[in-house]
C-alpha positions in Angstrom: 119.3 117.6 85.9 122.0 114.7 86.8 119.0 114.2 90.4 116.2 114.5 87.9 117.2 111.8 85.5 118.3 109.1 88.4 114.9 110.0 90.1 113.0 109.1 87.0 115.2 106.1 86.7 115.0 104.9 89.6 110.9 105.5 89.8 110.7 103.5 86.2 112.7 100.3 87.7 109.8 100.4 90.4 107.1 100.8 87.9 108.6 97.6 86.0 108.9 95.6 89.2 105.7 96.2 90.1 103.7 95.3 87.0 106.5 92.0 86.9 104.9 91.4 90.6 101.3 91.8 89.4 101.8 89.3 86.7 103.4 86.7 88.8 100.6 87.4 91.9 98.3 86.4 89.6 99.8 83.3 88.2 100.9 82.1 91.3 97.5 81.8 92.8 96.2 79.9 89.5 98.6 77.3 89.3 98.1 75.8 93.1 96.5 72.8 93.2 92.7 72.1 93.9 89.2 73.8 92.7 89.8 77.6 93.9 85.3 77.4 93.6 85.4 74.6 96.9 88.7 76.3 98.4 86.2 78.4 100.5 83.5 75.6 101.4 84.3 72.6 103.1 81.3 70.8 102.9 81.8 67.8 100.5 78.3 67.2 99.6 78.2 70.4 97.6 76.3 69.8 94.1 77.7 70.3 91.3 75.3 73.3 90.2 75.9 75.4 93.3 80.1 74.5 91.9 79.1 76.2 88.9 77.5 79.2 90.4 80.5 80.0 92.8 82.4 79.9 89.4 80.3 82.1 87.5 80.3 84.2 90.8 84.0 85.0 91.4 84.9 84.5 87.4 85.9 81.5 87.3 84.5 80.0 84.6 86.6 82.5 82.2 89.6 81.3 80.8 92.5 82.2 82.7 94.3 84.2 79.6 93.5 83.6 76.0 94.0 79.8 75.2 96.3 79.8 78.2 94.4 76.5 79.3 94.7 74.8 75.7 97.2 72.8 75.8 96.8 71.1 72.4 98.6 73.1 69.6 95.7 72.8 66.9 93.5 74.2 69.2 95.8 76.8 69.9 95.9 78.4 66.7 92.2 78.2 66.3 91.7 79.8 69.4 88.6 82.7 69.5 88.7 83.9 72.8 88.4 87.7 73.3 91.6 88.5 75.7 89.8 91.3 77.2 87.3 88.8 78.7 89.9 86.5 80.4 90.2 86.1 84.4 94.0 88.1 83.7 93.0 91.1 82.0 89.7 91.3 84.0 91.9 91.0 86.7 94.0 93.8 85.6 91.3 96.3 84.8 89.9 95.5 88.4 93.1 96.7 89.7 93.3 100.0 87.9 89.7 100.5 89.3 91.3 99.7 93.2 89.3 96.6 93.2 90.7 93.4 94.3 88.0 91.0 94.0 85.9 89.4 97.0 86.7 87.1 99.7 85.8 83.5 99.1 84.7 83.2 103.1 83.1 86.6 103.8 82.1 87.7 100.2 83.4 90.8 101.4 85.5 93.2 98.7 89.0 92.2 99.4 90.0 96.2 99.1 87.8 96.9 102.2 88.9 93.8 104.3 92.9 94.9 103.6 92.3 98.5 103.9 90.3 98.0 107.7 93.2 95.5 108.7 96.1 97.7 107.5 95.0 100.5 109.3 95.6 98.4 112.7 99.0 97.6 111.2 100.3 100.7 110.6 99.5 101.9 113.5 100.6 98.9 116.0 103.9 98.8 113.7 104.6 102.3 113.0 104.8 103.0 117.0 107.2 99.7 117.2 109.1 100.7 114.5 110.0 104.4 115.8 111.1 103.6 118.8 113.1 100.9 117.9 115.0 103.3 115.4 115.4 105.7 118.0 116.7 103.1 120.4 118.7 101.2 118.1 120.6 104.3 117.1 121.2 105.5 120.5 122.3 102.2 121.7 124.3 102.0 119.0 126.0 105.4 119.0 126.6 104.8 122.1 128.0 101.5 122.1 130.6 102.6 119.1 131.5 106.0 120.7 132.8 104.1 123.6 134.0 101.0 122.0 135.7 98.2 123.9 134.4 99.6 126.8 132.0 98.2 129.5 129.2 100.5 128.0 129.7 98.8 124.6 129.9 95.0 125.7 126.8 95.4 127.9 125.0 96.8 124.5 126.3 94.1 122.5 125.5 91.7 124.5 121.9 92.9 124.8 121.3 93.6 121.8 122.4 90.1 120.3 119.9 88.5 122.6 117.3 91.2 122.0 117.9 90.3 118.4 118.1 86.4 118.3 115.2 85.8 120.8 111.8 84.1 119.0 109.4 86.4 118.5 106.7 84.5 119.2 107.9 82.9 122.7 108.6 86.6 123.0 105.2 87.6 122.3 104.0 84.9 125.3 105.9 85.1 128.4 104.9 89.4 127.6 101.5 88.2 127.5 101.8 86.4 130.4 103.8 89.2 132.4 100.8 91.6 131.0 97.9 89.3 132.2 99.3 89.7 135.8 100.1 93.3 135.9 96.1 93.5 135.1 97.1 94.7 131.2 95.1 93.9 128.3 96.5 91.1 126.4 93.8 91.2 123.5 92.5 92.9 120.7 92.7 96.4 120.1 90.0 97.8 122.4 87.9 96.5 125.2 84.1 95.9 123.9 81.8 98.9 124.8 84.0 101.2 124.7 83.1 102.9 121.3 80.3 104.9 123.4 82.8 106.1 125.4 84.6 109.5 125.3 87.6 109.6 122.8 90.4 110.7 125.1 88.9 107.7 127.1 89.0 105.2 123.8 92.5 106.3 122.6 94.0 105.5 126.4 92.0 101.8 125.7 93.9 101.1 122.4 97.0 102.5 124.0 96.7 100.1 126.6 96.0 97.2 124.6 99.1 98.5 121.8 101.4 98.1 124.9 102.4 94.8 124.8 102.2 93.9 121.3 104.8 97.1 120.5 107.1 96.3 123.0 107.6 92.6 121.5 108.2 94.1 118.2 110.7 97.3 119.7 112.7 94.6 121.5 113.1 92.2 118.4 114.2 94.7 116.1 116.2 97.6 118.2 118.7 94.4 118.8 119.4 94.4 115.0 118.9 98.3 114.6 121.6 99.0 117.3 124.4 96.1 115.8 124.0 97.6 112.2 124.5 101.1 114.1 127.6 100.5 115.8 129.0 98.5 113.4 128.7 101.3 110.6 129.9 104.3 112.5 132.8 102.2 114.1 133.8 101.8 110.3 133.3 105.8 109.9 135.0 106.8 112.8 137.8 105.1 111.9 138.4 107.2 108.7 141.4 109.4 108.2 138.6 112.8 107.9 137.4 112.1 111.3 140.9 112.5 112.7 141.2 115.8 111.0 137.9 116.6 112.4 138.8 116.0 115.8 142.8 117.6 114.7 141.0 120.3 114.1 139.4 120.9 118.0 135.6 119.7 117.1 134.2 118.1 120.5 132.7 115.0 120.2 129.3 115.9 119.4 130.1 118.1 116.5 132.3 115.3 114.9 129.1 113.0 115.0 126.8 115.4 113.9 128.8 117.0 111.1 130.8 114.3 110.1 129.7 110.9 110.8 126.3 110.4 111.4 125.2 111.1 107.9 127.6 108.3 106.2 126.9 105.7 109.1 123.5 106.0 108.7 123.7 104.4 104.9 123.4 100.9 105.7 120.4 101.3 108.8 118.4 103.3 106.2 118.7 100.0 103.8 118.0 97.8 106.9 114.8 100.1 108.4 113.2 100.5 104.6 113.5 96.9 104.2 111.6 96.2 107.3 109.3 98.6 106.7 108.1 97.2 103.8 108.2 93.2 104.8 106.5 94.3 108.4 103.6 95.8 106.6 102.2 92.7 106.7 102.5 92.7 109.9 104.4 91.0 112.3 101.9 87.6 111.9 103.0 86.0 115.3 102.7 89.4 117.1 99.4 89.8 115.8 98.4 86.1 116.4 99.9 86.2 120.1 97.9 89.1 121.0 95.1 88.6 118.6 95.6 92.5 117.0 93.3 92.6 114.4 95.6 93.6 111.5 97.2 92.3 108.0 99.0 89.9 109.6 96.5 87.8 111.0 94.5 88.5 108.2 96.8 86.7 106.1 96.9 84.1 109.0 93.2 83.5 108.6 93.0 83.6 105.0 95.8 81.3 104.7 93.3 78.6 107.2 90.1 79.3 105.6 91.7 78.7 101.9 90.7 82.3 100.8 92.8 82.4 97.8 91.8 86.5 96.9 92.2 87.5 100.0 96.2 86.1 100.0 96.4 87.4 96.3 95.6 91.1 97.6 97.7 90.9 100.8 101.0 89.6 98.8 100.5 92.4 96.2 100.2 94.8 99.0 103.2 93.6 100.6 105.3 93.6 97.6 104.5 96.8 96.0 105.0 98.0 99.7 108.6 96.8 99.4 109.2 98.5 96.2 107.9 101.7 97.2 110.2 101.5 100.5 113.2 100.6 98.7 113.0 103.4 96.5 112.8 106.0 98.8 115.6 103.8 100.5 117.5 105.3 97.5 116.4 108.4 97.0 117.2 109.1 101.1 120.7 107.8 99.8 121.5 110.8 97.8 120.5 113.2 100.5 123.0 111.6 103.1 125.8 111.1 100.7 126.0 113.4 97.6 128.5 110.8 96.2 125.7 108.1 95.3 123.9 111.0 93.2 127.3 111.7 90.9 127.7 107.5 90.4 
């Protein structure tokens, strides 16, 4: 029952965060400065009726909420305005419908353009970000198992250069190690080859994935494996893993049994918080290697001025780190039964 109710508790803080995030993604986008009608077209001698037809097309000749743009307080009170007609609640009722407007450059649905790129995403970052867990937490284990010793200096050292290099100078001198090993540095798959058999177009995007996840397994297994040694140097130095190993458990069984579980608190904070801001994917990866995914998606939007398409991506991203936080917490309670009972 005591699981049930912090479950639901837990779930309802997400729900409020998320609307809170949905009312200030919409704001924020309205109060930049500039015609959001001309963000989209740069050509300056566009006439003032084909203005008022981009506004009319991407509602933007509603109010933004009822008398939300009358500033002058007689007017206020006076104000007729049916809310439900306003760009926010329109806006609102789009989303419960999975619609998040169009694109200003492509006049695409801004749904379909995130839902294409994220599926590149997730799966360039998905492959980065298992094996940098697994890495990170073997590195680690290893590095705090034999602590003070050579093993352990050569990880730390490593893994604070892994950790502080730029990711996007990175992301180049891979590139230019790929381009003369004869690897595709790239895109996701080589033209044509959507005719070709699948085991043969899987072994393309695998080859072009190489690079690009290797950048991002390097850059984050540094920080996985510090946080990892770190914590289970703190556990192993605990008075219940000297009983443990007082009571003849080898070495193996004392991390399995004993300390894995409670070291594995603070990398479970650090990986779900990664998960969720990576999402929208690692933007100089993508750029470097020109992977067609959220991140340079947002890149492009962000140089073509295409306001719903940055609207749709931050949502995305934040209600992504919500969701990942909270199973962040719920994971909590299945490593350490003590967080349920606070």
């Amino acid at each position: 029952m005591n699981r049930t109710r912090a479950i639901l508790r837990k779930a309802g803080w997400a729900v409020f965060t998320i609307v809170f995030v949905i009312i200030l993604n919409f704001f924020l986008f309205r109060v930049l400065p500039g015609d959001p009608a001309r963000a989209g077209v740069r050509d300056p001698r566009l006439k003032k009726e084909a203005i008022e037809a981009l506004q009319v097309r991407f509602g933007l000749d509603k109010p933004v909420i009822n008398c939300f743009e009358t500033l002058n307080p007689i007017k206020l009170g006076s104000c007729t305005v049916n809310p439900m007609e306003t760009q926010f609640f329109i806006y609102v009722g789009n989303l419960f419908k999975g619609e998040l407007g169009f694109s200003y450059h492509t006049n695409r649905p801004v749904a379909d353009i995130l839902a294409q790129r994220l599926g590149n995403t997730v799966l360039l970052i998905g492959a980065g970000q298992i094996l940098a867990v697994i890495l990170g937490v073997v590195f680690g284990i290893f590095a705090a198992w034999k602590a003070r010793t050579a093993i352990d200096y050569a990880a730390l050292a490593t893994s604070l250069m892994a950790w502080s290099l730029p990711t996007f100078w990175l992301a180049i001198i891979l590139l230019f190690w790929g381009s003369t090993m004869g690897l595709p540095v790239a895109g996701k798959a080589t033209p044509g080859m959507s005719s070709m058999p699948l085991l043969q177009q899987w072994w393309d995007i695998a080859r072009h994935m190489l690079l690009p996840t290797i950048t991002y397994t390097i850059i984050y297994m540094g920080e996985y494996t510090l946080i990892m040694r770190s914590s289970l140097m703190d556990v192993l130095s605990e008075d219940y893993i000297l009983t443990a190993k007082a009571k003849g458990l080898n070495a193996v069984q004392v991390l399995r049994d004993h300390a894995l579980k409670n070291a594995m608190l603070p990398l479970v904070t650090v990986i779900a918080i990664n998960l969720g801001f990576t999402v929208a994917g690692a933007i100089q990866i993508e750029a470097v290697f020109s992977w067609p995914g959220l991140g340079s998606a947002i890149y492009e939007a962000v140089v073509r001025r295409d306001f719903p398409v940055l609207q749709g991506a931050f949502l995305l991203i934040a209600v992504t780190v919500i969701i990942a936080n909270l199973l962040a917490d719920l994971t909590y309670t299945y490593l350490d039964p003590r967080v349920e009972v606070e």
